[in-house]
BANUGU-315451 format. One line per field, with one value per residue (C-alpha): chain; residue number from 1; z, x, y. Coordinates in steps of 0.001 Angstrom, whole numbers, plus 524288, in hexadecimal, padded with zeros to 5 digits. Each point is the difference from the previous one (the first is absolute). Last residue first. Example, Ala and Ser with C-alpha at 12.3 -4.5 7.8 and 13.67 -1.06 7.14 Angstrom:
mol	c(A,A)
seq	c(2,1)
up	c(81BE4,80294)
east	c(83566,7FAA6)
north	c(7FBDC,7F290)
//
This chain:
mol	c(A,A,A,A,A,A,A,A,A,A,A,A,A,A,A,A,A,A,A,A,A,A,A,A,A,A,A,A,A,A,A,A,A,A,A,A,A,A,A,A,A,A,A,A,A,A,A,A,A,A,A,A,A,A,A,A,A,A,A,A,A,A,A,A,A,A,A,A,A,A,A,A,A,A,A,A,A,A,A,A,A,A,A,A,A,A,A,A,A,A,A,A,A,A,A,A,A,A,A,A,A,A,A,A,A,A,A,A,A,A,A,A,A,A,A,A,A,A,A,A,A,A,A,A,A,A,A,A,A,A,A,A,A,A,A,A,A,A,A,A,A,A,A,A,A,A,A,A,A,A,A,A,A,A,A,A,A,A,A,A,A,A,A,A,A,A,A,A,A,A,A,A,A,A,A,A,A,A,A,A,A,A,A,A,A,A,A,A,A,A,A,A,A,A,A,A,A,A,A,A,A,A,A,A,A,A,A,A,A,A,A,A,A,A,A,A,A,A,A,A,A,A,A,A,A,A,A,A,A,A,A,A,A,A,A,A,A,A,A,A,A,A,A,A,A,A,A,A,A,A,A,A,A,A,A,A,A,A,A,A,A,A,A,A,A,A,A,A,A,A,A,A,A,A,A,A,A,A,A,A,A,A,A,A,A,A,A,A,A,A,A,A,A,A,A,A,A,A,A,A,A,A,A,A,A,A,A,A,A,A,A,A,A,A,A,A,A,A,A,A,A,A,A,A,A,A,A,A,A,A,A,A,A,A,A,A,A,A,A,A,A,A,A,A,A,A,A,A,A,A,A,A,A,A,A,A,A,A,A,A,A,A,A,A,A,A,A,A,A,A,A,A,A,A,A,A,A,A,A,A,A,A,A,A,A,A,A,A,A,A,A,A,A,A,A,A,A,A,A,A,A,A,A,A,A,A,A,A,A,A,A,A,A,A,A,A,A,A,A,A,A,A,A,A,A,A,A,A,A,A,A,A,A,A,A,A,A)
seq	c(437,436,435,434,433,432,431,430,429,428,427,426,425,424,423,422,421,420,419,418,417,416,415,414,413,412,411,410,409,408,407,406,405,404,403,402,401,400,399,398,397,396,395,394,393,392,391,390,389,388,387,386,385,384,383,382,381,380,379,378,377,376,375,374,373,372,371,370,369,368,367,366,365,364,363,362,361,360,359,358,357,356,355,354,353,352,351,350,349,348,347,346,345,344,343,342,341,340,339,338,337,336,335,334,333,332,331,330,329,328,327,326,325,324,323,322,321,320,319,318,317,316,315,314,313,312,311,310,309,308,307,306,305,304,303,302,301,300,299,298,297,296,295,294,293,292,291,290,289,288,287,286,285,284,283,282,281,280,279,278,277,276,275,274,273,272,271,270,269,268,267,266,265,264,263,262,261,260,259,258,257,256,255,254,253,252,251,250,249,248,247,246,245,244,243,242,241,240,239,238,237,236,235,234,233,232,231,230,229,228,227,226,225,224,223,222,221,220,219,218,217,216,215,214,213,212,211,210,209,208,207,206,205,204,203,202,201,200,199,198,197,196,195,194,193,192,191,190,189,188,187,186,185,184,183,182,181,180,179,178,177,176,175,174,173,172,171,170,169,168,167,166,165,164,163,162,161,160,159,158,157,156,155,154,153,152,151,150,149,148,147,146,145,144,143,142,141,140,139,138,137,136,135,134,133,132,131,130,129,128,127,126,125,124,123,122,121,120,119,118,117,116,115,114,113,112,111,110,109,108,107,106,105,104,103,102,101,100,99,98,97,96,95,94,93,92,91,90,89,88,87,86,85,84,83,82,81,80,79,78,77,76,75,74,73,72,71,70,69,68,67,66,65,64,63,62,61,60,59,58,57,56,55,54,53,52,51,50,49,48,47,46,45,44,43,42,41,40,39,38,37,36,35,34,33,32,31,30,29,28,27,26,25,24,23,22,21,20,19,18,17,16,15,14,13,12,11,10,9,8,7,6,5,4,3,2,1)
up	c(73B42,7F475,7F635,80737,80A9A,7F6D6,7F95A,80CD3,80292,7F19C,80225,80C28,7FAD4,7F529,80725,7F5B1,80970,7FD28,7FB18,8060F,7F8A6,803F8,80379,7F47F,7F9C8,7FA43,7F81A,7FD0A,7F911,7F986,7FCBE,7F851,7F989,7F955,7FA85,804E6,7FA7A,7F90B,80652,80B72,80277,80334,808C2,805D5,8003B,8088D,803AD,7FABA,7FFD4,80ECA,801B7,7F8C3,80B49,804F3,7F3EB,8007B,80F16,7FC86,7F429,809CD,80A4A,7F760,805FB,7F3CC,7F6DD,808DB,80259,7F2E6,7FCF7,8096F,7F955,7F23C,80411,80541,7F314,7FB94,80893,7FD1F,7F057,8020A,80961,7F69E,7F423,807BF,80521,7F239,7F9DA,808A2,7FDA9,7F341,80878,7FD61,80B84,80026,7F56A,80791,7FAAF,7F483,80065,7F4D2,80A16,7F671,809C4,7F744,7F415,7F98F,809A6,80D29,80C27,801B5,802E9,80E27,7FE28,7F91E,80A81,80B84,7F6D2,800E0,80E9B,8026E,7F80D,803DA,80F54,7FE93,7F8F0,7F887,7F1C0,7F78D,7FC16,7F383,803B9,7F683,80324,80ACF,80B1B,80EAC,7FC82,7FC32,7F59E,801A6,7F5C2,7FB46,7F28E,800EA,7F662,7FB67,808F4,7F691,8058F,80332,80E68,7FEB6,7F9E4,807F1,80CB5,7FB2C,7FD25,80E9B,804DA,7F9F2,807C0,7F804,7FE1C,7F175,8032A,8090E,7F866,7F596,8097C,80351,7F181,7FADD,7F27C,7FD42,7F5F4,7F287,7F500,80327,80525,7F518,7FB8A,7FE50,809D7,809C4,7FE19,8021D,80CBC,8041D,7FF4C,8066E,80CEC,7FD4B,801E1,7F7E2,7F454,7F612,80843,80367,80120,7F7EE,803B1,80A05,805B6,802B7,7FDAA,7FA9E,7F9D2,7F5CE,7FE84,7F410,80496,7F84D,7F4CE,7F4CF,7F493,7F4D6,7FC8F,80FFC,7FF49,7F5C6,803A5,80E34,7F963,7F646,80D78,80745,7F2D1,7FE18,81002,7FF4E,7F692,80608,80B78,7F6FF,7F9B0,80BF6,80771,7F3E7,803FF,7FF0D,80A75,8073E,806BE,8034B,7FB15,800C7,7FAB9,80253,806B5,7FE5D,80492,7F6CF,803BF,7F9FE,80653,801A6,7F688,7F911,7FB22,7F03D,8073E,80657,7F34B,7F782,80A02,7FE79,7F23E,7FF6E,809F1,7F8EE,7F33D,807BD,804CD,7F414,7F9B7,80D26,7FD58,7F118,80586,80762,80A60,8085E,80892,7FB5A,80265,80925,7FD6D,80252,7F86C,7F57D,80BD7,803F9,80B35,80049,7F8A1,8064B,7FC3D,80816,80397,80BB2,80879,7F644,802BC,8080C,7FFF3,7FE22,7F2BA,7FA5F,8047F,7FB6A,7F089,8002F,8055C,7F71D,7F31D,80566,80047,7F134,7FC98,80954,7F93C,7F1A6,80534,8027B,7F561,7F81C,80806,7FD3B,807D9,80984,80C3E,80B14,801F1,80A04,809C3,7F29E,7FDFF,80C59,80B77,808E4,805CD,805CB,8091D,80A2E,8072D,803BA,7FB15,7F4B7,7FE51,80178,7F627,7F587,801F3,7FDA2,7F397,7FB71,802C0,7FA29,7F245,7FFF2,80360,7F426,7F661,80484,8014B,80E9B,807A6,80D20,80592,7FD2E,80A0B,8092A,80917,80482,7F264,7FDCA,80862,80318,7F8C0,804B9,7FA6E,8096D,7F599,7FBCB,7F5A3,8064E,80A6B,7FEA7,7F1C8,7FE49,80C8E,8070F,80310,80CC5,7FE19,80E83,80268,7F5CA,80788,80CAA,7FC9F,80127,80895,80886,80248,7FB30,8002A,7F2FC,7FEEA,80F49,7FEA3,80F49,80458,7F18B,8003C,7FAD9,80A97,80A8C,80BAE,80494,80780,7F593,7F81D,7F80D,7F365,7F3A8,7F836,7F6A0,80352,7FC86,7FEF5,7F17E,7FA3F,7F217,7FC0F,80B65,7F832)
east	c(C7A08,809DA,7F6DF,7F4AA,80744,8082E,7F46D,7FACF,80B25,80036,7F12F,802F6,80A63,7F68B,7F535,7F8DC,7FA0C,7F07E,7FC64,7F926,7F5DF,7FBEB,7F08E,7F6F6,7F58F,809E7,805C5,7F5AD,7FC14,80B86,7FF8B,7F0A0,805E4,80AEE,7F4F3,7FE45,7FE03,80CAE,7FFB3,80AF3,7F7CB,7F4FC,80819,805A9,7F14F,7FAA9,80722,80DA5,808A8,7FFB7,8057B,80D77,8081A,7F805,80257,80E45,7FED1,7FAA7,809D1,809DC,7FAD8,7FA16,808F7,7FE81,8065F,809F5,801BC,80057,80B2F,80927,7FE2C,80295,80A71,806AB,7FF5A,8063A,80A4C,802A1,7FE6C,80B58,8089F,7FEA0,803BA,80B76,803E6,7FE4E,807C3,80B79,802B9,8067F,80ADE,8008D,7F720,80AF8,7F86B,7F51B,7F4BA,7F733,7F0C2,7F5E3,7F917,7F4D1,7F297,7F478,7F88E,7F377,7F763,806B2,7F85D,7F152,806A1,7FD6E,809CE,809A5,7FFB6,8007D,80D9D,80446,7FE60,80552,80B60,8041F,7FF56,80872,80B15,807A7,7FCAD,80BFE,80807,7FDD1,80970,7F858,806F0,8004C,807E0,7FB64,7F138,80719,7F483,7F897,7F9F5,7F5B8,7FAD8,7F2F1,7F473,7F30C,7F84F,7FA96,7F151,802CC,7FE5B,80ACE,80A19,800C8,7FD6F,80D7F,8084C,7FBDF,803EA,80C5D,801EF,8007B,80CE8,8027D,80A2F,7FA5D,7F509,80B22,80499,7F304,7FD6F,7F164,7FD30,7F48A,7F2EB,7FE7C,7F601,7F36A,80990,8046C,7F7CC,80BE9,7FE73,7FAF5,80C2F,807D3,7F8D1,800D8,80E78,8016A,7F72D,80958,80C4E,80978,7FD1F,804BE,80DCC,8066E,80D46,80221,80652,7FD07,7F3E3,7F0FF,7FCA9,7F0CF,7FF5A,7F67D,7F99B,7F89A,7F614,7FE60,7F744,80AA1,7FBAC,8074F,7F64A,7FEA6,80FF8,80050,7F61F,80660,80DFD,7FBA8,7F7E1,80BB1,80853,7F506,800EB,80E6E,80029,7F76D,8071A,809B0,7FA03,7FBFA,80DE8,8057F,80D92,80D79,7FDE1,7F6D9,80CEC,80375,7F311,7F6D4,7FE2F,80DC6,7FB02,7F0BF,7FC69,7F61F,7FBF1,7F779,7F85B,7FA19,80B5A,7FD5B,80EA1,7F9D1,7F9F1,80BEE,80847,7F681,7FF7A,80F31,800EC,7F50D,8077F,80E1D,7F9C5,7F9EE,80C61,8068B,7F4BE,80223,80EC8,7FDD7,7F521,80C5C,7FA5A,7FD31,7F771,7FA10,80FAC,8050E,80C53,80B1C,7F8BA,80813,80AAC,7F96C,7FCEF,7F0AA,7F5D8,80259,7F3A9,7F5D4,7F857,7F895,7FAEE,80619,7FD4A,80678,7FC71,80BD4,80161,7F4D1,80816,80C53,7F9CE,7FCD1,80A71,809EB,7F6E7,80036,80DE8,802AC,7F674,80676,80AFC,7FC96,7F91B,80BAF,80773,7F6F6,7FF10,80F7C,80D87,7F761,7F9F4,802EC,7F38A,7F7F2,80358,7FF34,7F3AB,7FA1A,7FBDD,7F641,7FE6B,7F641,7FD3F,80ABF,80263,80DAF,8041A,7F9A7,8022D,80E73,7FF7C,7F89F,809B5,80BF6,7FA61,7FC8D,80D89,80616,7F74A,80686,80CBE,800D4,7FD78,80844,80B82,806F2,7F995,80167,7F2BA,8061B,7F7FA,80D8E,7FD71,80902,7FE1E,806C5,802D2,7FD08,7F2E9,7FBB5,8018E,7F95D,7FE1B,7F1B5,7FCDB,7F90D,7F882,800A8,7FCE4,7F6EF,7F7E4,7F8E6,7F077,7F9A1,7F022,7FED6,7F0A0,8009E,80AD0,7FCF7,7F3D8,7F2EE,7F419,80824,809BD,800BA,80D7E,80635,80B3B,804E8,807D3,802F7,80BE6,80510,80B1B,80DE8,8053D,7FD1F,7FD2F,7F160,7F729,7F873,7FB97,80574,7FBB0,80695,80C29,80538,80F49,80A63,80D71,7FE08,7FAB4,80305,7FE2D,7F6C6,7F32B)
north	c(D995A,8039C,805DF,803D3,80784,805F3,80613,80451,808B9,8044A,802D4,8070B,809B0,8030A,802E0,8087B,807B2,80371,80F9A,80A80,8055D,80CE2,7FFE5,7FBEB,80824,8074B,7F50D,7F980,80D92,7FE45,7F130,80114,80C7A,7F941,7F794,7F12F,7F310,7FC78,7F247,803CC,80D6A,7F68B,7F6B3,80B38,8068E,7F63C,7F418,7F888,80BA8,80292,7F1D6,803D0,7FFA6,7F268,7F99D,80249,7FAA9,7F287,7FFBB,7FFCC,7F8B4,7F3C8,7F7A6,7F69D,808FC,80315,7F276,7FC61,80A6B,7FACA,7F263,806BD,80937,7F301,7FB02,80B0C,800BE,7F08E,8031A,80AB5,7F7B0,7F2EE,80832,806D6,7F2E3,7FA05,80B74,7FFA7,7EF9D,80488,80789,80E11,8078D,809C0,807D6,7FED8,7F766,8040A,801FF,801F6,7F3EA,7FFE9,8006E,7FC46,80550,7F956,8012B,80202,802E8,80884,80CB6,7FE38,7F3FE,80721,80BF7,7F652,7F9FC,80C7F,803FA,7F28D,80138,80CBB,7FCC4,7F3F4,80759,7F466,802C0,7FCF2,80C00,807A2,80A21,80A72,80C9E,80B4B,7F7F2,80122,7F8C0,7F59D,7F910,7F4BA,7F5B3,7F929,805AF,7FF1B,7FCD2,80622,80A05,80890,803C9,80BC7,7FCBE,7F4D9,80877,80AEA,7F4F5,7F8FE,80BE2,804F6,7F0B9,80375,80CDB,80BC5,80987,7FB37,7F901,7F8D9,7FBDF,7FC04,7F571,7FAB8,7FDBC,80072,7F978,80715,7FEDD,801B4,7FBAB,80957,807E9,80573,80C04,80999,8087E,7F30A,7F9FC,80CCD,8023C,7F39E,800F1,80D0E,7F8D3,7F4D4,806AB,805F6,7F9D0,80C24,7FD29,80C2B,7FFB6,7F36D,7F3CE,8023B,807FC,7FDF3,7F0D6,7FC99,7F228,800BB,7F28B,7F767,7F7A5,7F1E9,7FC3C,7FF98,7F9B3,806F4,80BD2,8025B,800E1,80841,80A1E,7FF3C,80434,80AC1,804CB,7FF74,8057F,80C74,802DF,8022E,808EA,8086B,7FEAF,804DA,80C05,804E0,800D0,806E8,80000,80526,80A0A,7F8DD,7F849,7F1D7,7FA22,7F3DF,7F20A,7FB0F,7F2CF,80395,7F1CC,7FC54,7F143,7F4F2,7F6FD,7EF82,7FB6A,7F58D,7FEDB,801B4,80BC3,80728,7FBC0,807D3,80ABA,80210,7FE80,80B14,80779,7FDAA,80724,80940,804F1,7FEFA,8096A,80A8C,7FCA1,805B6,80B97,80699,808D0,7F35E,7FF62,7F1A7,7FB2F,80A30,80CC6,7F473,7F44D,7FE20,7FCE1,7F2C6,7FFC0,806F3,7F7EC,7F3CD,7F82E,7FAE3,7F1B9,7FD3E,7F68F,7F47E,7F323,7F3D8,7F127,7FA80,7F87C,807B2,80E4D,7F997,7FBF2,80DEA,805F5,7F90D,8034F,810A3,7FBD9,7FE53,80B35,80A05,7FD40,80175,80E15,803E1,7FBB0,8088A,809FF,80112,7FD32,7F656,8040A,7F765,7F4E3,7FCDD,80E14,807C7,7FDB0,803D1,7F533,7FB37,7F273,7F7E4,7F559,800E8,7F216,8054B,7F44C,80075,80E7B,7FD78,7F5E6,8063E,80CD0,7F6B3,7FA3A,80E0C,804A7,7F30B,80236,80DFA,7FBA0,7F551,80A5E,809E8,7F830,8011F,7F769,7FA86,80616,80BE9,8073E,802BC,8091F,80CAB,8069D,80CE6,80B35,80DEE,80340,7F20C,7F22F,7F5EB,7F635,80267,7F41F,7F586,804D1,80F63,7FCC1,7F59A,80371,7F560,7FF26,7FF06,7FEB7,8043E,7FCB2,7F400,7FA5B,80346,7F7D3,8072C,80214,809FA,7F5E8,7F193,7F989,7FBDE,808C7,80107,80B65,80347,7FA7F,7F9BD,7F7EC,801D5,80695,7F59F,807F4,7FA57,805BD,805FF,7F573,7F74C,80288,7FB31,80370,7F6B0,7FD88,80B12,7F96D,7F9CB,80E0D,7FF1B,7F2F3,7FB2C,7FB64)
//
């Protein structure tokens, strides 16, 4: 299968000595690492949108990148896109694939042609998926382009696009499950607020809670056993985002008894934007017990918007794939490249290099990682900094033992505590060492 990409050959690993540009240096799928396959540690899955739809429009100019796929009907380009998107995964050797409504099939002039659509090419998928081997990581639907959706979609003040909304949701989950897909994201898009003085900030988180539950209730009612995902991002489209981050969106999930059903779908590049490091996004989610999927990605930490560039930073993919692991790996979720090339990346050859350099860097965060892991240092010297905890009345105060009294007159019985450096500077020393020694 070489319809759409005839100059792009598969991809396989060659290790990282050699220069060919279509070969893999560090993603080797099938070898063993940590116990596991790269494969099943990584669980790399393409975007529908930045991969086969995103032209390299920005606020200033139009498309640079032609995603025709040498089609101009509607019809026929739809069943192209997915046909192209099955062949770059194959040769990519991706497994999975994420996607929102709107990225399989252009909304029609009414729900009902729509939803006609979406039908049609939820059969093409299918019978592709079988043909090639590939599922679904994750389904969603675009809740925040189209103009109805200006003031949010479950925010809304208007209760009419709250109803359409949920009308595209239930379409959306039903297409998610027939697809077999292993998730289910809310990305808050235009979930948020310009200005309090035209809103009642309650009312629509509110809001937004009744149409997630509306949604899970449906989906459990229609066989779906997957993990549904919030995916916390601070600013843009919105000024303030009601999923800021994912402390604010555990908060809300546990505020409105959800998390029994919902986990995370951590992005590096909204991390950034929200002021935290990725890897903090990672351990927020991971000690609440909501680590779900990632969104693989980087952002420009000069520019104040969602870049969604393809992960190349070394040193952020190996601090985040050491959280992952620590967090016991991927269940159901997996690492979605919701990357784009650079808008003078143009040439259909573009994507697989960016594809190959984003699974390469994190594949490489993988083998760094395992030596970290296997060093023992770090976690060697954690333990240490907390040893005072583990004995006596730490480990007593630690298993709600004590009295307020029992610590105070430990307290004075005890000279002035003086407390341990943190070594920072020497454990990023160190941490070089380990990586590149």
């Amino acid at each position: 299968m070489s319809k759409y990409f005839p100059n792009v050959p598969n991809i396989e690993y060659a290790g990282p000595k050699n220069r060919d540009k279509f070969t893999f240096k560090y993603y080797n799928p099938d070898e063993v690492i940590l116990g596991k396959s790269m494969r099943e540690q990584l669980k790399f899955s393409m975007s529908y949108w930045h991969t086969l739809v995103a032209g390299g429009t920005d606020m200033f100019g139009r498309d640079t990148i032609n995603k025709n796929y040498g089609y101009t009907d509607v019809e026929a380009h739809t069943v192209a896109k997915a046909e192209a998107g099955f062949e770059l995964m194959n040769k990519l050797d991706i497994d999975y694939y994420c996607f929102h409504d709107v990225d399989i099939a252009a909304e029609g002039e009414t729900l009902s042609e729509s939803f006609k659509r979406l039908d049609n090419i939820t059969l093409v998928l299918k019978d592709l998926q079988k043909e090639h081997n590939k599922k679904v990581l994750w389904g969603t639907s675009n809740l925040f382009s189209n103009p109805r959706y200006m003031n949010g979609a479950g925010t809304s003040p208007s209760f009419d696009v709250f109803a359409y909304a949920a009308a595209e949701l239930k379409k959306a989950i039903e297409i998610t499950v027939e697809l077999g897909g292993s998730g289910y994201v809310f990305w808050g898009g235009r979930e948020g607020y310009e200005t309090l003085l035209n809103t009642d900030m309650g009312r629509e988180i509110e809001h937004m809670a009744i149409l997630m539950r509306l949604v899970v209730d449906y989906a459990r009612k229609i066989g779906f056993t997957g993990d549904f995902y919030i995916e916390p991002k601070p600013k843009e489209p919105m000024k303030h985002q009601y999923d800021f981050d994912a402390a604010t969106s555990l908060n809300f999930l546990r505020q409105y008894d959800l998390l029994g059903d919902f986990k995370l779908n951590i992005e590096a590049n909204h991390a950034t934007l929200a002021g935290h490091s990725f890897q903090h996004e990672l351990r927020v989610a991971a000690i609440n017990g909501a680590f779900g999927s990632v969104d693989a990605n980087q952002g420009d930490l000069l520019l104040g918007w969602d870049t969604d560039q393809f992960p190349t930073n070394v040193y952020d993919t190996t601090l985040a794939v050491l959280e992952i692991i620590r967090a016991g790996g991927f269940t159901n979720g997996g690492l979605n490249f919701d990357a784009k090339t650079r808008r003078s990346s143009s040439s259909p050859e573009d994507i697989f290099l960016a594809y190959i350099a984003g699974m390469d860097s994190f594949a490489l965060g993988l083998r760094l990682a395992a030596k970290i892991i296997e060093d023992g240092f770090l976690d060697e010297f954690v333990k240490e900094r907390y040893s005072s905890w583990d004995a006596d009345l730490g480990a007593k105060t630690e298993a709600g033992n004590v009295s307020l009294e029992d610590l105070a007159d430990y307290a004075a019985a005890n000279e002035e505590p003086v407390p341990s450096s943190g070594r920072q500077e020497y454990l990023e020393s160190t941490l070089n060492q380990i990586m590149f020694s």
